[in-house]
N, C-alpha and C positions, 0 to 999 in steps of 0.2 A: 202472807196473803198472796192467793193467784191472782193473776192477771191476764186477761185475753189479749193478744195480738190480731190484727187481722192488716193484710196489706194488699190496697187495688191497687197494682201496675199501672193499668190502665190512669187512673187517676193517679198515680202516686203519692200515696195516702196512708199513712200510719194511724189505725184507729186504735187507741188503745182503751179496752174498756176495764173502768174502774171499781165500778158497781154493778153487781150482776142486775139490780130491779130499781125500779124507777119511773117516775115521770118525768118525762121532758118537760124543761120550763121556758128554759133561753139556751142560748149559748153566746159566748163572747171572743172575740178575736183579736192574738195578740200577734201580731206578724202572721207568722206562718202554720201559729198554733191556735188552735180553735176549742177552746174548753167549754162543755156541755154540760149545763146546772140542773137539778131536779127543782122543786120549788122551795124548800128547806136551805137552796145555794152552797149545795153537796153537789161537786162535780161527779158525772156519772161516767165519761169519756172524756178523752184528748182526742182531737185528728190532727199529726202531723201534716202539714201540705210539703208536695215538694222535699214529700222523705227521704228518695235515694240521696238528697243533696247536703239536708239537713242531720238526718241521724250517724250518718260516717261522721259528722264534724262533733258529735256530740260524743260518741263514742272515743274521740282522737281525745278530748277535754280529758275523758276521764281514765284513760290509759295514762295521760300525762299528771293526772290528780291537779290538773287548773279548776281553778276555780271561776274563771270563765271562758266562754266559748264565742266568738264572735263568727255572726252566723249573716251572712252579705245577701 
């Protein structure tokens, strides 16, 4: 499965789209992740917030194969 990347600097914001079609229903936020449900409660997108800060550390996790990543 492809996946869309999109990244606003400006905001620094990792949008990852999941699903190319859909309605928007809600979305929910989990720290700094913010996942965006259709109405079926199929995520359709992630927006990493605060990506340049976040995704190096997420990336460090899994070069080291941890199984988690603590993210401050």
């Amino acid at each position: 499965m492809a996946y869309k990347l999109r990244y606003d600097p400006e905001a620094d914001v990792l949008l990852l789209v999941l699903k190319g079609k859909g309605k928007l229903s809600h979305a929910e936020e989990f720290g700094d992740i913010v996942v965006h449900f259709d109405k079926k409660e199929k995520p359709l997108f992630l927006e990493f917030l605060n990506a340049s800060k976040i995704i190096p550390l997420m990336v460090q996790a899994m070069a080291k194969k941890e199984a988690v990543a603590s993210i401050a």
